[in-house]
C-alpha positions in Angstrom: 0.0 0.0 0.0 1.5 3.5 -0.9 1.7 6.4 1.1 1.3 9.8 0.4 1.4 13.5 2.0 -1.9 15.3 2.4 -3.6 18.3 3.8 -5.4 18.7 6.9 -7.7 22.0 8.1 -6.3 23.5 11.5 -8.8 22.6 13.8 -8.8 18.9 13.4 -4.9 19.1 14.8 -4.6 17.3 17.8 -2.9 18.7 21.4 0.4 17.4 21.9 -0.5 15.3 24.7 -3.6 13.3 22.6 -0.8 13.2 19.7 1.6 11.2 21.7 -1.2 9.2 23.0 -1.7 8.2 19.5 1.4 7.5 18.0 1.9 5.7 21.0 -0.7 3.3 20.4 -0.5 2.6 17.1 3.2 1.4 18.1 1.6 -0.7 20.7 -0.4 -2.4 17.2 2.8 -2.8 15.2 4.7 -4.3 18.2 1.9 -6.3 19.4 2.4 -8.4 15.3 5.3 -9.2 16.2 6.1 -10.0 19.7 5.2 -13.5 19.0 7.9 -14.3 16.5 11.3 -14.8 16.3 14.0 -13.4 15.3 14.2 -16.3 12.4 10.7 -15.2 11.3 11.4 -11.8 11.3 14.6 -12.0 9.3 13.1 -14.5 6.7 12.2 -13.3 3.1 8.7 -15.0 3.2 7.8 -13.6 -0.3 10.5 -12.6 -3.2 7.8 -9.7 -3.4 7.4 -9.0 0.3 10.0 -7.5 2.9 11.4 -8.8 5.9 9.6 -8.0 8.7 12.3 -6.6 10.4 12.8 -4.6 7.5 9.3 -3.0 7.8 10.3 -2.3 11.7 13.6 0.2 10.3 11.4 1.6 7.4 8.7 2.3 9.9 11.2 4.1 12.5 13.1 5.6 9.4 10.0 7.6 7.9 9.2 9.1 11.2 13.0 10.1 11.6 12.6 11.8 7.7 9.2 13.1 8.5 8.5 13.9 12.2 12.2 15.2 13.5 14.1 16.0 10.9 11.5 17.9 8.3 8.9 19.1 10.9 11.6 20.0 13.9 14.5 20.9 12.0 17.0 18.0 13.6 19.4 15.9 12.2 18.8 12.6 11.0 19.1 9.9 14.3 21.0 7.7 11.2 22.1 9.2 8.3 23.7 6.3 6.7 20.5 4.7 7.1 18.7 6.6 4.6 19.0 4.5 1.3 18.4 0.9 2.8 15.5 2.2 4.2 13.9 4.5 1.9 11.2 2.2 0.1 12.0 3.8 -3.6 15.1 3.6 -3.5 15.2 -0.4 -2.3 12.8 -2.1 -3.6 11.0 -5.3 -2.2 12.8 -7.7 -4.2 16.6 -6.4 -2.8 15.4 -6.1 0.9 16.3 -9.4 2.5 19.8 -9.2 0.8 21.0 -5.7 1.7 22.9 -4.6 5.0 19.8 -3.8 7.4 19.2 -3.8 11.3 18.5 -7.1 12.9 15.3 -7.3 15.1 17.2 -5.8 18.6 18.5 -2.9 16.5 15.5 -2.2 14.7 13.5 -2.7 17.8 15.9 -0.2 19.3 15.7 2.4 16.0 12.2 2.8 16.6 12.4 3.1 20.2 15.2 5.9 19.9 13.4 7.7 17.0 9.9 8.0 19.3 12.2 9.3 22.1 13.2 12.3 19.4 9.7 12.6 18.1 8.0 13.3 21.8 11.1 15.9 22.0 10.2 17.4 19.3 6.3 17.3 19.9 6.5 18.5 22.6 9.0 21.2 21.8 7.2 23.1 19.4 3.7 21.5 18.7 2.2 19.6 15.3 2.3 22.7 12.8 -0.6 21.8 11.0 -0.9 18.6 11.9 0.3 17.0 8.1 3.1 15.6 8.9 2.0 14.1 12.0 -1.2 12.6 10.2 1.4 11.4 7.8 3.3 9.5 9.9 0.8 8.2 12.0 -1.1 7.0 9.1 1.9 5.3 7.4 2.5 2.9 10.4 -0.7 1.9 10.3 -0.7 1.1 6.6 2.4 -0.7 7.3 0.8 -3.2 9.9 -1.5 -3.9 6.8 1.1 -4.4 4.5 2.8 -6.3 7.5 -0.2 -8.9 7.8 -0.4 -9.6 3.8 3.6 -10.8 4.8 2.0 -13.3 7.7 -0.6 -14.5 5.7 1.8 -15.4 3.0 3.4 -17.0 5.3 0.8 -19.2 6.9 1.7 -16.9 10.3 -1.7 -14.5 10.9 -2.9 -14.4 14.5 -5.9 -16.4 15.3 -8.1 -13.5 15.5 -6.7 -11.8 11.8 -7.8 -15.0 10.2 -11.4 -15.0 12.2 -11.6 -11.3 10.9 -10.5 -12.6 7.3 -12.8 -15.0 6.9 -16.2 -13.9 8.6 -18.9 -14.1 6.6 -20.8 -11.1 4.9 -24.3 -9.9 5.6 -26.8 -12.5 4.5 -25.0 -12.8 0.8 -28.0 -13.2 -1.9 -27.5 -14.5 -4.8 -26.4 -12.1 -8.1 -29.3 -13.9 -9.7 -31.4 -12.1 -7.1 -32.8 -8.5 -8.1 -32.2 -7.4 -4.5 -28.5 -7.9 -4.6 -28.4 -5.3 -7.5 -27.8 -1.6 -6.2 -29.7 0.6 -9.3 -27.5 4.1 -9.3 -28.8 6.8 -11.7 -27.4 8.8 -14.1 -26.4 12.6 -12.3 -23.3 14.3 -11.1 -20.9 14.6 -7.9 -18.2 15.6 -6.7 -15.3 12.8 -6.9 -12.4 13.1 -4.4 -11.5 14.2 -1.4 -12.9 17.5 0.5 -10.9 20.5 1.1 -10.2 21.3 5.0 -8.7 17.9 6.0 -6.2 15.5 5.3 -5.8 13.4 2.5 -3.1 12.3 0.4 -2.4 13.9 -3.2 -3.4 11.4 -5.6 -7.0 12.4 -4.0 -7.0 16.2 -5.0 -8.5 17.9 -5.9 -12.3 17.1 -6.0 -14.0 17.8 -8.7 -17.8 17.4 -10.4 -17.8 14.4 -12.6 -20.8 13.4 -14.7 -21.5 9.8 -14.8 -24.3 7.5 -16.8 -26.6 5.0 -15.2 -25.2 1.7 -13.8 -25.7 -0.6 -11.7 -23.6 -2.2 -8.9 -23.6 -5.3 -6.4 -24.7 -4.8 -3.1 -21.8 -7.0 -1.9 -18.4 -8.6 -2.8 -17.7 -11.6 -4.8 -18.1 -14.3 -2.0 -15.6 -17.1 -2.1 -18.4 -19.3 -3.0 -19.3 -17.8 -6.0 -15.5 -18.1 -6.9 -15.3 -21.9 -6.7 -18.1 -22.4 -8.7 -16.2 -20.2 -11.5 -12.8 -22.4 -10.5 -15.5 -25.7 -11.0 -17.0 -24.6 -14.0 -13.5 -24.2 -16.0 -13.2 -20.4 -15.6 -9.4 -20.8 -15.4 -9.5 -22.6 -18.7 -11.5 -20.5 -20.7 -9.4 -17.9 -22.7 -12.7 -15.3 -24.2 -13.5 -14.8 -20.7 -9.5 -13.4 -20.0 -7.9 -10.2 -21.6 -4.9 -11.1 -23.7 -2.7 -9.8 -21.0 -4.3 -11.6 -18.5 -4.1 -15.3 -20.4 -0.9 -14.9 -21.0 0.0 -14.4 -17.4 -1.9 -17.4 -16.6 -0.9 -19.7 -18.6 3.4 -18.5 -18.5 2.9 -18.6 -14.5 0.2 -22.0 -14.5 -1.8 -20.1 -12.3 -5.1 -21.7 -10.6 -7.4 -20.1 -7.6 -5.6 -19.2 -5.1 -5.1 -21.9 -2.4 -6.7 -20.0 0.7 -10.0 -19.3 -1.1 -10.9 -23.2 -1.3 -10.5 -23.0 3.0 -12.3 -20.1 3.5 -16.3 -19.7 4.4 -18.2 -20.2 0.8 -19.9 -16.7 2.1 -16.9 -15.0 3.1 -15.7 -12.2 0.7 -13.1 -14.1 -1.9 -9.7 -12.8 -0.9 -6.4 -13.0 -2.9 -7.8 -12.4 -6.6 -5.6 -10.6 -8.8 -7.2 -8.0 -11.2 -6.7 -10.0 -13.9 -8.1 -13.0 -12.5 -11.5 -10.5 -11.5 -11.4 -9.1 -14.5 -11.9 -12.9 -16.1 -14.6 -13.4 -13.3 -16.8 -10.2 -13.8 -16.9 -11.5 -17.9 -18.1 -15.1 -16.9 -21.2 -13.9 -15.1 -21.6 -11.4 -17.8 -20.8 -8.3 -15.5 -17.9 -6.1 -15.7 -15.4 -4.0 -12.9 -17.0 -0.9 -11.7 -14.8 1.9 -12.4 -13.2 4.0 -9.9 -16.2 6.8 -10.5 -18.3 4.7 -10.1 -17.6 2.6 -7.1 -17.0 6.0 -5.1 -20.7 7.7 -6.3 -22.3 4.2 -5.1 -20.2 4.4 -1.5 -21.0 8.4 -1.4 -25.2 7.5 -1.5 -27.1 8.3 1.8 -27.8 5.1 3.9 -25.2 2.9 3.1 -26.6 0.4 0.2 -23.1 -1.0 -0.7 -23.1 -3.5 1.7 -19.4 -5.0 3.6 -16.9 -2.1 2.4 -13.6 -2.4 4.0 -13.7 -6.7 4.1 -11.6 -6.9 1.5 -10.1 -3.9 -1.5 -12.3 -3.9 -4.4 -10.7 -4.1 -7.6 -11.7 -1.4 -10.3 -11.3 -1.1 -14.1 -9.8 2.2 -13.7 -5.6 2.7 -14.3 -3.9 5.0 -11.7 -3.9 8.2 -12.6 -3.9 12.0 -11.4 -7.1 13.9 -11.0 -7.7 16.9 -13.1 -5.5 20.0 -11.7 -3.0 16.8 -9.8 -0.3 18.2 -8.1 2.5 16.2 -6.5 3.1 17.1 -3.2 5.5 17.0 -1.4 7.3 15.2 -4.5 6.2 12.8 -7.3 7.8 10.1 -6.0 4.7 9.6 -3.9 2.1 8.9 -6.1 2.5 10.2 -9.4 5.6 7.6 -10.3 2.7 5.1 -10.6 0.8 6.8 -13.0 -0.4 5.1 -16.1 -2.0 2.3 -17.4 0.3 -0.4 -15.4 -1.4 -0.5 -12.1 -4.8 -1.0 -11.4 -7.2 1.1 -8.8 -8.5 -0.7 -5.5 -11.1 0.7 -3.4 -12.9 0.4 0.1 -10.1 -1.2 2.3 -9.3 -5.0 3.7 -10.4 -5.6 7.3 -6.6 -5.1 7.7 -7.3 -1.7 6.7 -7.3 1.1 9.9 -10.4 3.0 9.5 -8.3 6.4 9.9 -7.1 5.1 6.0 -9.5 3.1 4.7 -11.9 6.4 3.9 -14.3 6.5 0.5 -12.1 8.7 -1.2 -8.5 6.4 -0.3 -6.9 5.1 -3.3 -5.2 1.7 -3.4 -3.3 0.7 -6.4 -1.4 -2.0 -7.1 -0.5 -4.1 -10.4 -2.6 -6.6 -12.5 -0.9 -9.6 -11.4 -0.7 -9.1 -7.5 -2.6 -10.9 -5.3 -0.9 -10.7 -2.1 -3.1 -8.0 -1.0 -6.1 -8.8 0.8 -8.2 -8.1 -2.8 -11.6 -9.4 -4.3 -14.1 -7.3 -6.2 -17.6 -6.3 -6.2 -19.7 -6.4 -9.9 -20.9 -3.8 -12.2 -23.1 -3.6 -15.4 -25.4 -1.5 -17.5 -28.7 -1.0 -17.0 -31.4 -2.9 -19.1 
């Protein structure tokens, strides 16, 4: 999951005191996943596309070093020489486990040293606006997310993650049910994020957007629904797949996902690449909402999307800037990812913090992932 700087309006800005009391426990979260492992687990590369835990645990105390004490009060960095390993553009996933990082004591010590500086420098002088501080509070908490897809890769999520996982939805009708069928009309809002409070870049600005009639499912994709398109050959059938997509299937052999076969037939499916949802969508003769459209359905009074934020919700729509995008505080952020390789995801896991999972948050990632806690909800046209 990416992060990104945002704005915030003045009054929402916490007192130092309530801003310690935060930060302090979303630490108490991030420590709490892993206290029960070792320092072999933590170390281990799990996934060539996932990093070390421990690595997570310097990135995590890195970024508030950048952020909180050294950008917002003016300090030198605690570790200088620190700075590349654990900057997450400039080492990628795949190099993580194999560079020169802190082992779990040091890391463990890192972050305890860099909170020490960061109540100094609270304390010191205040929040400012509050933007960095929502920033880095925010980014720890997506990194316990990103943390958890690692575990559950693994075979290592906590008893409870894996009852919160795999719950079952709301009652799950049928698609062949008219009920499960929300009906949105044709008409205008406004897309994006409001002005006055924080929210990363790739969200600004808001802006009207006109969009046509559609309709949308109530709820996700259930893992029940996917088996029956695993039984009835769906992986097999190359006019339900885009070209792309067949050819990633059949060069890496892939089949469902093994964790969807153990899970609740009416959980939400998990682990579904866009490409795989995109094949899914064509077999019931549906489609991907589009990113428009899955945020005008979420933004209608009372609800009628049912089970946001069990798992992201794939979308048809590329990542891209907003009209009148500006990169703040610089493009490496969001706008790096722009174009038509990665893929939109909206709503949030049951991973996801509600302070990040909001209706306007944007989640992106590419085609072919499906370590993310992913499945989809349907669209089509109307008549």
């Amino acid at each position: 999951m990416a992060t990104a700087p945002a704005t915030t309006a003045s009054s929402t800005v916490p007192s130092p005191e309530q801003a310690l009391a935060e930060l302090d426990e979303v630490r108490a979260r991030t420590l709490a996943l892993v206290a029960p492992l070792g320092e072999e687990l933590l170390t281990r590369v799990h996934s060539p596309i996932m990093s070390p835990l421990v690595w997570d645990l310097g990135h995590i105390a890195a970024y508030e070093d950048l952020w909180l004490v050294h950008r917002h009060g003016e300090r030198a960095l605690l570790r200088p020489e620190l700075a590349a390993s654990y900057d997450a553009f400039e080492t990628p996933r795949a190099v993580r486990g194999e560079i020169d990082a802190l082992g779990v004591n040091d890391a463990l010590a890192y972050l305890e040293q860099v909170r020490a500086r960061s109540i100094e420098v609270i304390t010191g002088r205040g929040l400012g606006d509050g933007v960095i501080y929502e920033m880095v509070r925010r980014h720890e908490l997506q990194h316990t997310e990103t943390m958890r897809q690692t575990l559950a890769l693994a075979g290592l999520l906590a008893d409870e993650d894996r009852k919160a996982a795999g719950r079952p939805l709301q009652g799950p009708p049928t698609l062949a049910d008219a009920q499960a069928w929300l009906d949105v009309p044709a008409g205008t809002f406004e897309m994006g994020a409001p002005s006055g409070q924080f929210s990363y870049d790739n969200e600004r600005p808001a802006h009207a957007l006109t969009l046509g009639a559609f309709q949308i499912a109530r709820q996700p994709v259930t893992a029940g629904m996917w088996m029956r398109f695993a039984a009835e050959g769906g992986y097999g059938r190359p006019e339900l797949w885009s070209p792309r997509g067949w050819a990633w299937r059949q060069q890496q052999q892939v089949a469902q996902d093994p964790s969807i076969a153990a899970a609740h037939p009416d959980a939400p499916v998990c682990h579904v690449s866009w490409y795989e949802a995109d094949a899914f969508a064509r077999a019931r003769g549906a489609r991907l909402p589009t990113e428009a459209e899955w945020e005008r359905a979420a933004r209608l009074p009372d609800s009628p999307l049912r089970d946001i934020g069990r798992v992201w919700e794939w979308t048809s729509t590329c990542f891209g800037g907003y009209p009148g995008f500006t990169a703040h505080p610089y493009r490496e952020y969001s706008e790096v990812f722009f174009g038509d390789a990665y893929r939109v995801l909206r709503g949030g896991s049951w991973a996801t913090h509600p302070r990040v999972g909001t209706l306007t948050f944007r989640n992106w990632d590419l085609p072919e992932r499906r370590q993310i806690f992913a499945g989809l909800r349907l669209a089509t046209d109307p008549g």
